[in-house]
Every structure is written in structure tokens, then in C-alpha cells.
C-alpha positions as CSV (number, residue, x, y, z in Angstrom):
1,X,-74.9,10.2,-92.1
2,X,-71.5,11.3,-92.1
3,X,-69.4,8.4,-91.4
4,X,-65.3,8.2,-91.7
5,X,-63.1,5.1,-91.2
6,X,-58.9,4.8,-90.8
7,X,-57.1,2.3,-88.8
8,X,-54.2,2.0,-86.9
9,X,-51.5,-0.6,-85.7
10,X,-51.0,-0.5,-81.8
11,X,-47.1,0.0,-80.9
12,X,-46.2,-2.2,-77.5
13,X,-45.0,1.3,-75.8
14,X,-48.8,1.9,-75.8
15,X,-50.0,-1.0,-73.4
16,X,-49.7,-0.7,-69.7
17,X,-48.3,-2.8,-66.9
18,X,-51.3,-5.5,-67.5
19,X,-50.5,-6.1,-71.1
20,X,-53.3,-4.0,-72.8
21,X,-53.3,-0.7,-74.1
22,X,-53.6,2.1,-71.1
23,X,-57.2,4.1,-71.2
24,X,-55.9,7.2,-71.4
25,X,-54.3,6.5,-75.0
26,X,-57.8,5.7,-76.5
27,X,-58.0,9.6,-76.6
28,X,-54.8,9.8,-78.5
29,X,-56.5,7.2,-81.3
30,X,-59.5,9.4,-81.0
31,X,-57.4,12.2,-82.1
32,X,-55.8,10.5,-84.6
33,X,-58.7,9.7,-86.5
34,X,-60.0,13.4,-86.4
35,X,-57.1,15.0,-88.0
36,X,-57.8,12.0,-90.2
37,X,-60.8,12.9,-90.8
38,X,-59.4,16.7,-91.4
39,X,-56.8,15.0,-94.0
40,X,-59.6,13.7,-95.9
41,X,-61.5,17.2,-96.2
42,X,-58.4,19.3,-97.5
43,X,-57.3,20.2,-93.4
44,X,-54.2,20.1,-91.4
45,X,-53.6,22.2,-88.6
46,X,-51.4,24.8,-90.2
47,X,-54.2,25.3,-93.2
48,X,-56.6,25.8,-90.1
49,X,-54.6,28.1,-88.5
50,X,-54.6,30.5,-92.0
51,X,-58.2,30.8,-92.3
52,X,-58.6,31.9,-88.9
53,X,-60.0,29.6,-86.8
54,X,-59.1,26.0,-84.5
55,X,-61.3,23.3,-83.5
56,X,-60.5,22.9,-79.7
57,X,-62.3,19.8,-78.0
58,X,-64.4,20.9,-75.3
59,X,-66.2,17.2,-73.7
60,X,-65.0,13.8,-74.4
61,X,-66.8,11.2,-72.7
62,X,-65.1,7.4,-73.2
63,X,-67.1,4.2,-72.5
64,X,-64.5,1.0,-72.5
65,X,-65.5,-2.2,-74.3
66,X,-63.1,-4.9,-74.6
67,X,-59.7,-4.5,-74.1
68,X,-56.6,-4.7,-76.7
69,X,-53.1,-5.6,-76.9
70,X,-49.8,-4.8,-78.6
71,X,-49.4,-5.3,-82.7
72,X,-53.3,-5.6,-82.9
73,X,-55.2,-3.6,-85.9
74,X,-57.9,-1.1,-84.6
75,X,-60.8,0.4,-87.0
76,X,-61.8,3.6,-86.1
77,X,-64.7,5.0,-87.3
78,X,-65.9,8.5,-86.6
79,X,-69.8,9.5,-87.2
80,X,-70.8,13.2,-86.9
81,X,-74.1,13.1,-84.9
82,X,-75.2,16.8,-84.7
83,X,-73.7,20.7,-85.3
84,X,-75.2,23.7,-83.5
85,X,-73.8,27.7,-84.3
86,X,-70.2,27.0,-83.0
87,X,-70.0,23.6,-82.1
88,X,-70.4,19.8,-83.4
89,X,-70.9,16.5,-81.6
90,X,-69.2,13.4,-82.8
91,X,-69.5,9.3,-82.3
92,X,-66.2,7.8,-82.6
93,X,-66.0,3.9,-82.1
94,X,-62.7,1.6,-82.0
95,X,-63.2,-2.2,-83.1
96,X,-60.8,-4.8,-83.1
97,X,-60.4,-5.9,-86.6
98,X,-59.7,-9.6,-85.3
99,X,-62.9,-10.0,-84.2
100,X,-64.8,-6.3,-84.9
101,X,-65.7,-6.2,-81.3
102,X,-66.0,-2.7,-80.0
103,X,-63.3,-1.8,-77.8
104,X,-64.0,1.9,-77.0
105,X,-67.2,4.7,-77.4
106,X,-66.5,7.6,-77.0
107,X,-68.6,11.0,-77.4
108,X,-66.8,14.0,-78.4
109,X,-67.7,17.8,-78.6
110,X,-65.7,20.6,-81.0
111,X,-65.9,24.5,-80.5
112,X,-64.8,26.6,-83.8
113,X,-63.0,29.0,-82.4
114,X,-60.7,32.1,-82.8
115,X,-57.0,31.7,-81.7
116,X,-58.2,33.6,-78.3
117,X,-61.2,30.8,-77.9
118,X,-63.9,32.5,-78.5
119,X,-66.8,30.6,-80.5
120,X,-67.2,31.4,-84.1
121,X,-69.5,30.2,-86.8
122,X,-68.6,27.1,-88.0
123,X,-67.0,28.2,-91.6
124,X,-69.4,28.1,-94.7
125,X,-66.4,26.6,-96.4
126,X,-66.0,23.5,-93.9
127,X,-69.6,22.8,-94.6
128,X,-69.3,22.8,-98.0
129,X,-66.3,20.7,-97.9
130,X,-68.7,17.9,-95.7
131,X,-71.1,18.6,-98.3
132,X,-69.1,18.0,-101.4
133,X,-67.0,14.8,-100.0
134,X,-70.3,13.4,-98.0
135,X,-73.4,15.1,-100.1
136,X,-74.9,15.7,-97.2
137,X,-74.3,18.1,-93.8
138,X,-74.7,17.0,-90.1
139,X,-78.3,17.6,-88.6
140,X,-78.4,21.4,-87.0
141,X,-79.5,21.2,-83.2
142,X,-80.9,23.9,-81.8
143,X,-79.4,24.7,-77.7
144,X,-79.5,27.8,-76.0
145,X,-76.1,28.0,-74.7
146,X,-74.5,27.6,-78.3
């Protein structure tokens, strides 16, 4: 199983009127740990762009927990369920490290694609990458629409 962890401090410009932290920025701490999760691999969004190739999300779907307030410190751990031709399917999950009590779930879907969006393999050398930092690969799922 492919599992990645990072954390992150929550800045008080990030909680709403009610005191916690507004729903909508979960997805930013989502994508913060994916180009996290990049960094660890050898990635950044410029080294993407040279080979060719961006990893546009297509589906997010965000299931809130518990909620959480300024200064706190969030884990958030990424776990890459599943891959198909073009596309992979990830488990992300924020906990409170106060208490490890699961704040936010949230089920998240990648396209490789070419700078015009159209799906693309996803590169032999990515998966060696996973391979060599993780010694293993994400399951393959077969779907017709892949």
C-alpha cells in the first residue's frame, strides 16, 4: 500500500466566521499534500511540465469529520487506492494531531494528461519512481471508460 504523510499548521486567515477552518480550504490541504507527495518522488510542476504531461484533478469527493481551529497541527495522509490507463484514485485523510481524530475524507481522481487535456498513459517513469521509493505499484483496475 502506497501511503504518504506531511503535516501542516492552520493560519487563523483560514477559519471562517464560526471560528473553524472553512470547508472549502480542506481542498487546498488536499492539494498541498499532493504536490507533497510529488516533492517526495523527484516532481514539481515545472519538472512535470518538461516531460510532457500534467496531472489535472478530475473528481474530488470530501466527507467532513470533526471540525478544526486556528494554530492547530493537521496530519495528512494520502493512500493511492487504485490506477487504470490514464487515471489514479486516491484516499487522502486529515487528523487532528491533538487528538488523531479524523477531520476530513476525501476521495480524489487524477487524469495524466497532455497540456491540451487529453488522457495519456501514465509515464513508465512515474511508476518506476512509486516503485523505487514505495517497492510496490498501485493495484491496476480495469474500467471501460479509461
Amino acid at each position: 500500500m502506497i501511503c504518504f504523510e506531511t503535516t501542516l499548521k492552520v493560519r487563523t486567515y483560514e477559519c471562517d466566521y464560526y471560528g473553524h477552518v472553512n470547508n472549502a480550504t480542506f481542498l487546498n490541504y488536499c492539494e498541498f499534500a499532493r504536490v507533497e507527495f510529488l516533492h517526495s518522488l523527484g516532481y514539481n510542476l515545472e519538472s512535470l511540465k518538461q516531460k510532457g504531461f500534467i496531472l489535472p484533478i478530475v473528481k474530488i469527493e470530501i466527507e467532513y469529520k470533526q471540525p478544526v481551529f486556528a494554530d492547530e497541527i493537521l496530519l495528512l495522509k494520502i493512500e493511492w487506492l487504485n490506477r487504470g490507463r490514464s487515471s489514479s484514485l486516491f484516499k487522502q485523510e486529515i487528523f487532528r494531531q491533538r487528538d488523531n481524530k479524523l477531520a476530513a475524507r476525501a476521495f480524489v481522481t487524477w487524469v495524466v494528461t497532455d497540456y491540451e487535456g487529453n488522457p495519456m498513459p501514465i509515464p513508465q517513469e512515474l511508476l518506476e519512481r512509486l516503485n523505487e521509493k514505495y517497492s510496490e505499484l498501485p493495484p491496476i483496475v480495469q474500467k471501460n471508460a479509461d
